[in-house]
C-alpha positions as CSV (number, residue, x, y, z in Angstrom):
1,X,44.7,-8.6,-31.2
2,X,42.4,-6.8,-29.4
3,X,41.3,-8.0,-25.7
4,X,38.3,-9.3,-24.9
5,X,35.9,-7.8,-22.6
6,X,34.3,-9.1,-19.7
7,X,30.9,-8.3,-20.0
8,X,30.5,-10.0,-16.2
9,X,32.0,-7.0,-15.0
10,X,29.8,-3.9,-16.2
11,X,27.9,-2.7,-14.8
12,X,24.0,-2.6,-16.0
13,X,22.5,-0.5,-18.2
14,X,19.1,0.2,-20.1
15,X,17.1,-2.9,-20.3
16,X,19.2,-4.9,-17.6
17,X,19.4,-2.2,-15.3
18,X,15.2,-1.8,-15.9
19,X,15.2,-5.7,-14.8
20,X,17.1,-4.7,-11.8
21,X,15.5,-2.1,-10.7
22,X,12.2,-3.4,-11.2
23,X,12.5,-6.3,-9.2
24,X,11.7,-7.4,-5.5
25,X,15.1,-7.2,-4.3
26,X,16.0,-3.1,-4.8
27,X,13.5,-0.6,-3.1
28,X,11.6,2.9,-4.0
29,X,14.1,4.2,-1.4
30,X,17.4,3.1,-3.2
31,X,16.3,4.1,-6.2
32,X,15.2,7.4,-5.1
33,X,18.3,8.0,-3.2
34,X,20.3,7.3,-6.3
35,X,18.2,9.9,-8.7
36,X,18.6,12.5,-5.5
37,X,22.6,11.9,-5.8
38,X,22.4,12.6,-9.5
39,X,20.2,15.9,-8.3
40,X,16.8,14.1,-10.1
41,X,14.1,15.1,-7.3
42,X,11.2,12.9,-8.5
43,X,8.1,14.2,-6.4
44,X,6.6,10.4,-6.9
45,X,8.2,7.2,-5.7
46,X,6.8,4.7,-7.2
47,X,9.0,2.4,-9.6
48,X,6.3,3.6,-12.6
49,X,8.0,6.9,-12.5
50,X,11.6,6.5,-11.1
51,X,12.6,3.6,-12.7
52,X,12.3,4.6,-16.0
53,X,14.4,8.1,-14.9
54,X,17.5,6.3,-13.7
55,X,17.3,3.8,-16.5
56,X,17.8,6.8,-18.6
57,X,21.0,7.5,-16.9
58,X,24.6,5.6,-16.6
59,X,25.2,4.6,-13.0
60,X,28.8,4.8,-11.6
61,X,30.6,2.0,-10.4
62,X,30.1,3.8,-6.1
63,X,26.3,4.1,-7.1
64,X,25.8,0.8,-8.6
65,X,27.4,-0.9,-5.5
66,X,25.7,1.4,-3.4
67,X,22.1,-0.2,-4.4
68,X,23.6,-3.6,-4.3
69,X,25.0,-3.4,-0.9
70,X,21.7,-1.7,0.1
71,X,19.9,-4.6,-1.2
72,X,21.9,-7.5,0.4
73,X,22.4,-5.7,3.4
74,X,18.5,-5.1,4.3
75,X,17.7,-8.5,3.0
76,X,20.1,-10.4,5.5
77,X,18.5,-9.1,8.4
78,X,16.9,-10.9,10.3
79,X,12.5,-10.5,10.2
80,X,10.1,-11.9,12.4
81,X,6.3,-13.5,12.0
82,X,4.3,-14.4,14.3
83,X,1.0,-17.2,14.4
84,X,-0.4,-20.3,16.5
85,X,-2.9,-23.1,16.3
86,X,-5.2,-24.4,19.1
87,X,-4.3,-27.2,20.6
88,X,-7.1,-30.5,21.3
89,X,-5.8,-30.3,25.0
90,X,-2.8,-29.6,27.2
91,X,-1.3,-33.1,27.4
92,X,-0.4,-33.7,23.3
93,X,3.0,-34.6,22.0
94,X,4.2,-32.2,19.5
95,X,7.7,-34.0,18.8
96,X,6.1,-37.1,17.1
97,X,4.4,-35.9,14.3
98,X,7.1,-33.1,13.3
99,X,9.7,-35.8,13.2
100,X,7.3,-38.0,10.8
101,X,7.6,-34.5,8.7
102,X,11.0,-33.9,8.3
103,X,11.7,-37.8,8.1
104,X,9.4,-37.8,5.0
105,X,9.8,-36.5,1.6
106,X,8.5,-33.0,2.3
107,X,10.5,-30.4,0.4
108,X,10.0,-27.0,1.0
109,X,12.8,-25.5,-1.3
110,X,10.8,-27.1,-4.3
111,X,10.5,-25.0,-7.3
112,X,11.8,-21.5,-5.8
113,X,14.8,-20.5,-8.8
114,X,18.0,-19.7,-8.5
115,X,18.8,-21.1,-5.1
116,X,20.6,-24.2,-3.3
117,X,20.4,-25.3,-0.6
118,X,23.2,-25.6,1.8
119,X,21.8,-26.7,5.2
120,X,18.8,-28.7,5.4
121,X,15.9,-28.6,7.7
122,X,16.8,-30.0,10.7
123,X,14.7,-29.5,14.2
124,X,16.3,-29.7,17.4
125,X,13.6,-31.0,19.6
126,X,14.1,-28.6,23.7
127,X,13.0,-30.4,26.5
128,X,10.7,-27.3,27.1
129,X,8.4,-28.1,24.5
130,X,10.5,-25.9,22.2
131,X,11.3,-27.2,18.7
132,X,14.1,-25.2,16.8
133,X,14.2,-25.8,12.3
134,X,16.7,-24.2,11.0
135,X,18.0,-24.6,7.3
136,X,20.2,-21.9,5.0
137,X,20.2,-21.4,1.4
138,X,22.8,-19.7,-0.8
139,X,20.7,-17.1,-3.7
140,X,22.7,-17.3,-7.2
141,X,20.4,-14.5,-9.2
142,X,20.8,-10.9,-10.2
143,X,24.1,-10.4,-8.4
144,X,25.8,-13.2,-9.9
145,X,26.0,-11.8,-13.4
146,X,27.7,-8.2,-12.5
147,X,29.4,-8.7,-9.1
148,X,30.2,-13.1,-9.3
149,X,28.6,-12.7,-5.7
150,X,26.7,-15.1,-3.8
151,X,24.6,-14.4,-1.1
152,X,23.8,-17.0,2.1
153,X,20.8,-16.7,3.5
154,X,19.5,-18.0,6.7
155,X,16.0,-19.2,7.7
156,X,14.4,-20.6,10.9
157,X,11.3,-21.8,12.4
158,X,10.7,-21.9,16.0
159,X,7.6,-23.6,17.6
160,X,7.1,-24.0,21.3
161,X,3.9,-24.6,23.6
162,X,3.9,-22.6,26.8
163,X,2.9,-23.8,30.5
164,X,-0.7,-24.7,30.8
165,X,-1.6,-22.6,27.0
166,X,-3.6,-24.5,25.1
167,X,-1.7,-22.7,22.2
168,X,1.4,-23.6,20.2
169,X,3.0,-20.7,19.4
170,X,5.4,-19.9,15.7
171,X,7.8,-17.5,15.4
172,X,9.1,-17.6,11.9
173,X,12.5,-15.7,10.8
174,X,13.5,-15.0,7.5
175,X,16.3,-13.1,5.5
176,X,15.3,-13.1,2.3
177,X,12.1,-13.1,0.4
178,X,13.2,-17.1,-0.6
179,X,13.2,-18.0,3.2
180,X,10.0,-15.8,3.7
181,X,8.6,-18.5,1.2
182,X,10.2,-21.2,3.0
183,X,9.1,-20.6,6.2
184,X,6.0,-19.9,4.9
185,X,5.7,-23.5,3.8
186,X,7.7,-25.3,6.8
187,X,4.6,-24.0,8.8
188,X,2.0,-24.6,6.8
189,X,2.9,-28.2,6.4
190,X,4.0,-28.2,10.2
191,X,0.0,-27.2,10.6
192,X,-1.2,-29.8,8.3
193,X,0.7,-32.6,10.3
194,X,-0.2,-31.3,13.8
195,X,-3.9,-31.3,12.7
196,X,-3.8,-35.0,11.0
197,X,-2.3,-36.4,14.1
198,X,-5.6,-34.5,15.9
199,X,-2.8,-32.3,17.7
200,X,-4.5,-28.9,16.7
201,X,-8.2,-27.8,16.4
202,X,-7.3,-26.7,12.7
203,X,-4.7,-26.4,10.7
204,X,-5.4,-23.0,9.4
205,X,-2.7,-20.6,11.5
206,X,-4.0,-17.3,13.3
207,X,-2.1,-14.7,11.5
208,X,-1.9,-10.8,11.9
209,X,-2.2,-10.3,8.6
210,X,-2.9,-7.0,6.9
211,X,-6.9,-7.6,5.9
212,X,-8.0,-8.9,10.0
213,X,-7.9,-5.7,10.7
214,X,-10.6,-3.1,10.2
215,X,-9.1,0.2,8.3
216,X,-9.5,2.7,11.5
217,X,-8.3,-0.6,13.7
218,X,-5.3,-0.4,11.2
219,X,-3.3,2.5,13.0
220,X,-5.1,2.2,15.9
221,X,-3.2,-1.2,16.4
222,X,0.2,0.6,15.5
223,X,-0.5,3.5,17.4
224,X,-0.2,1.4,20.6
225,X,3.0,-0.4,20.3
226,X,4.4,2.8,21.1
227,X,3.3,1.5,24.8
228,X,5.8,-1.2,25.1
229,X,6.0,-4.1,27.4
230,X,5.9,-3.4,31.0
231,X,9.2,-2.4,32.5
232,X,11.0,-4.2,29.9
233,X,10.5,-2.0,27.3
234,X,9.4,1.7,27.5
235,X,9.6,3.8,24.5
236,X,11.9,6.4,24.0
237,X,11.4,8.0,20.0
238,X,9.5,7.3,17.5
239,X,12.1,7.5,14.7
240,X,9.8,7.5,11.8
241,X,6.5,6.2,10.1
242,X,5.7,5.9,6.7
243,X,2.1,6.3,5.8
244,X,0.3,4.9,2.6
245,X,-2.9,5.1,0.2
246,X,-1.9,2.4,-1.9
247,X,-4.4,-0.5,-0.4
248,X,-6.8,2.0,0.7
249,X,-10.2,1.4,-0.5
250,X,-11.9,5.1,0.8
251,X,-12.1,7.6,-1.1
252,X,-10.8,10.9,0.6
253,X,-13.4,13.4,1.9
254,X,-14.1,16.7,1.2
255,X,-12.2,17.9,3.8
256,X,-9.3,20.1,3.1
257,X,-7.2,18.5,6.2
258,X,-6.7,15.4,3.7
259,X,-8.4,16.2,0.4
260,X,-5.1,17.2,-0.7
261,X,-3.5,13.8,-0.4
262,X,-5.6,12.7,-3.4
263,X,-4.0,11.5,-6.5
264,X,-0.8,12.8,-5.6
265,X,0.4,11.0,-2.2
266,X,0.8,7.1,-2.4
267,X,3.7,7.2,0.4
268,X,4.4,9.7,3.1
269,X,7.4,9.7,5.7
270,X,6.5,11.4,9.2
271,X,9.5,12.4,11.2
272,X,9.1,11.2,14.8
273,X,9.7,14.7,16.6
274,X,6.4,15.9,15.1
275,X,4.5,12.7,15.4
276,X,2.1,13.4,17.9
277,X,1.5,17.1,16.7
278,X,-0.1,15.5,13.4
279,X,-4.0,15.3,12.9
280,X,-3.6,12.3,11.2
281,X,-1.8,10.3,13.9
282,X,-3.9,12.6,16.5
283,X,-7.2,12.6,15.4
284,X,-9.1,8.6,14.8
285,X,-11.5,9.6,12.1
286,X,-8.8,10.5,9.8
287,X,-7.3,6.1,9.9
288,X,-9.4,5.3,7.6
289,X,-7.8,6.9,4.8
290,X,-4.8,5.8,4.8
291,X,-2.5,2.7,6.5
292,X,0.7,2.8,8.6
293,X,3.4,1.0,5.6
294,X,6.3,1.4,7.9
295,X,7.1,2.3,11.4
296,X,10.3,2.5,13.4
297,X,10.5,2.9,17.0
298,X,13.1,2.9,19.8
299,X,12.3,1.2,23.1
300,X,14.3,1.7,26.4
301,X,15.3,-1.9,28.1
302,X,16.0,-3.4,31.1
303,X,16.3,-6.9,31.3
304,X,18.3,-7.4,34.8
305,X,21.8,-5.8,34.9
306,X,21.6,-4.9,31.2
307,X,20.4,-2.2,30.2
308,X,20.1,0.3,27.0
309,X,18.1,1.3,23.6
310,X,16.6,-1.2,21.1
311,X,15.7,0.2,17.5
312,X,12.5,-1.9,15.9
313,X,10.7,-1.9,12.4
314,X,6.9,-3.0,12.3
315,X,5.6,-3.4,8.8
316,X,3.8,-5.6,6.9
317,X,5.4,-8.0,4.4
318,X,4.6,-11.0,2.0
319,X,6.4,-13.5,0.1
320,X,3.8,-12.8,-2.7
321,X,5.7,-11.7,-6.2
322,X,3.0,-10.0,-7.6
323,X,2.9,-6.6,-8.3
324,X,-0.6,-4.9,-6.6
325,X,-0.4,-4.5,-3.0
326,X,-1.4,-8.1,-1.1
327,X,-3.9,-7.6,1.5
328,X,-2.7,-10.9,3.0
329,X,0.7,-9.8,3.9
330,X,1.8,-10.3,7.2
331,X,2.9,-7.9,10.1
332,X,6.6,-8.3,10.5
333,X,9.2,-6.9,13.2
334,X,12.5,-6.8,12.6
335,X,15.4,-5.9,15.4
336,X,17.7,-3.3,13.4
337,X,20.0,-2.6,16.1
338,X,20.6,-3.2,19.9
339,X,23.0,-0.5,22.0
340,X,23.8,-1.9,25.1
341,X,25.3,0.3,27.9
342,X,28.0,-1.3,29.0
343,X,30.3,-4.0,27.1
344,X,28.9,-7.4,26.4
345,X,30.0,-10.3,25.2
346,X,28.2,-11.6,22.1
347,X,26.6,-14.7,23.9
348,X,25.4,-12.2,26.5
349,X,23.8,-9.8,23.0
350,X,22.5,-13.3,21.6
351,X,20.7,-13.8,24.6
352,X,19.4,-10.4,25.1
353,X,18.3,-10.2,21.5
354,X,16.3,-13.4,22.0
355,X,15.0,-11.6,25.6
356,X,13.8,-8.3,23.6
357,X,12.1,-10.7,20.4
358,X,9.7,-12.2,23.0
359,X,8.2,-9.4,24.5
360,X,8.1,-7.9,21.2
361,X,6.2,-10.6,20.5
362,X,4.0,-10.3,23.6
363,X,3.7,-7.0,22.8
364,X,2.0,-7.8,19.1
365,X,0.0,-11.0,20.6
366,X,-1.9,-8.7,23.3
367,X,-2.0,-5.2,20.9
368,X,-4.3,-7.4,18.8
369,X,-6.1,-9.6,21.0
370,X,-7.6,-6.2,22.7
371,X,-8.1,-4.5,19.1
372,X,-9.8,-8.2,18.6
373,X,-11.6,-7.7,21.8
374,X,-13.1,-4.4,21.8
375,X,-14.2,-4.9,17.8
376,X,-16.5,-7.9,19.8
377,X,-17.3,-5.5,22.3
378,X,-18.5,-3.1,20.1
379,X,-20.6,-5.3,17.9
380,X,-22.4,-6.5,21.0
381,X,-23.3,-3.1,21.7
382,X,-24.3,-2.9,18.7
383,X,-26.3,-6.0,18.0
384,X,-28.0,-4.9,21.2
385,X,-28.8,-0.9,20.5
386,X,-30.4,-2.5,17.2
387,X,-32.7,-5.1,19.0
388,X,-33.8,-2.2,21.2
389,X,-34.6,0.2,18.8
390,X,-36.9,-2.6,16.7
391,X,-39.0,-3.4,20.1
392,X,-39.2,0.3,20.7
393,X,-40.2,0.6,16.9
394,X,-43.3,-2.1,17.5
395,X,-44.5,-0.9,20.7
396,X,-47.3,2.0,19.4
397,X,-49.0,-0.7,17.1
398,X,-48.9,-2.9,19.9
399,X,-50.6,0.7,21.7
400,X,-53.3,1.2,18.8
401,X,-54.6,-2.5,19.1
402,X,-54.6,-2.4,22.8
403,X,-56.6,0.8,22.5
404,X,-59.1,-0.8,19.7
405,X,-60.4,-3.8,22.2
């Protein structure tokens, strides 16, 4: 009698491994990697090419667990979002109304497949107007099948109000694009309370999101958090940036400094060494053609006796599952590594960690509030250049009846 196979263990091919590659959870870069390995050089990355290439192929048993590993491993770090909401005055109780919330039936795990969840909101209310809600989910989906793997993922929301601000202030972590969703809805409805109990002004949330921005303001905005934050953070490389055409809505001039980029660059990695020697970093006039997809920097810091190198992504993500590019995903940092110089213990890292995410998050806040700012500025001058030149316009009419009488 012949033994039976277990088809849990193979590994994917033709229209599974299409599924797979196809969805959210593997990237251009893995599956580019993997045709590279197999000495494929595909001069376009998008999946519409690729994927169909390595579906052609078998995958090993190292390559397939490669991709995987990629996958879980770059989901389970932890990202970051920022927003806030106006509040009606300084003196307003925030605790009340988010305990109504998460005493009531709210659910924000409803409907999202393939997940369970493990740990349930709970907030943990600071005496320094800080309120902590952390939950954690475990993913059973495309990994179950081939590897009987599942994944944990954590998720929190933190909202706090600050001294005499008349701003409450979300950061929003996820590790996963389930949590991303998650948090996405803990706020929302967080909003929606806050503004029923006539805590906030609104309960719309002021977001960076990808369309606030104006296209040259785009890399403009990126450009400068290569500043840093004061003496806590000072930049020391630019490790990479990944430029993009895909949401651009300009078409490329006639100018043979970026005509060339048209119809056959969607994505384009810039090595940190020659950053600054680039036009299209350089030179303003040429951010309106394209958009900064990725960018990762490393920042010196000091935060009293500690000091050493901090290694940051900035790049704009959404929880969105569809396909064409969404102009209302949000900017997003994630810490990838933290090399201290001396040994510390892992409460010491914790803390540090949670040091270096706040004045990231400075960093963003005031980066955009003066790209905000000077857009203002500029549309004053202009409002004002335009009311002049109209007056100017009428004054020889004004000239030829005065001359008439």
């Amino acid at each position: 009698m012949s033994k039976q196979i277990d088809l849990k263990g193979l590994i994917p091919s033709g229209e599974e491994l299409r599924i797979l590659l196809n969805s959210h959870h593997i990237s251009d870069g893995d599956i580019n990697s993997t045709l590279k390995e197999k000495g494929v050089f595909c001069g376009n990355s998008d999946k519409i090419i690729s994927v169909p290439l390595l579906t052609a192929m078998l995958l090993t048993s190292d390559e397939y667990a490669k991709i995987i590993d990629n996958s879980i491993s770059r989901s389970s770090k932890p990202k970051n979002k920022i927003s806030s909401l106006e509040l009606v005055g300084a003196d307003v109780d925030l605790n009340e109304p988010l305990k109504n919330l998460f005493s009531s039936k709210f659910n924000p795990f409803e409907d999202i497949p393939n997940i369970e969840v493990t740990k349930r909101p709970n907030p943990i209310f600071d005496k320094n107007n800080i309120v902590r809600i952390k939950y954690e989910i475990k993913r059973k989906d495309f990994s179950k099948d081939f590897l009987k793997r599942e994944i944990s993922f954590e998720g929190e929301v933190l909202v706090q109000k600050k001294g005499i601000d008349l701003k409450i202030e979300f950061l929003s972590t996820h590790t996963s694009k389930e949590t991303e969703t998650i948090n996405q809805r803990i706020s929302t409805a967080i909003a929606k309370e806050l503004k029923n109990s006539g805590v906030v002004q609104s309960d719309i949330e002021s977001k960076i999101i990808f369309s606030a921005f104006e296209e040259i303001e785009r890399v403009r905005f990126f450009k400068r958090l290569t500043v840093g934050q004061g003496a806590f953070l000072t930049l020391d490389n630019v490790n990479e940036m990944v430029i993009s055409r895909e949401a651009s809505t300009i078409p490329l001039p006639d100018d043979p400094q970026v005509s060339w980029m048209n119809q056959t660059v969607r994505h384009m990695t810039i090595d940190g060494d020659r950053l600054h020697s680039i036009f299209l970093i350089s030179d303003e006039k040429y951010y309106q053609y394209y958009f900064i997809d990725n960018m990762i920097l490393t920042y010196k810091y000091e935060f009293g006796t500690n000091t050493g190198q901090v290694k940051v992504a900035f790049f704009f993500s959404s929880s969105s599952r569809k396909k064409d590019f969404d102009r209302n995903s949000e900017l997003t940092f994630e810490i990838i590594g933290i090399k201290n110089e001396t040994n510390t213990t892992a409460t010491v890292k914790k803390n540090l960690e949670s040091d270096i995410l706040e004045k990231v998050r400075i960093l963003i806040k005031s980066e955009y509030e003066k790209i905000i700012k000077e857009r203002n500025q500029e549309s004053k001058v202009l409002e004002s250049n335009e009311k002049s030149s109209k007056k100017k316009q009428k004054q020889p009419d004004l000239f030829v009846e005065s001359k008439n009488d």
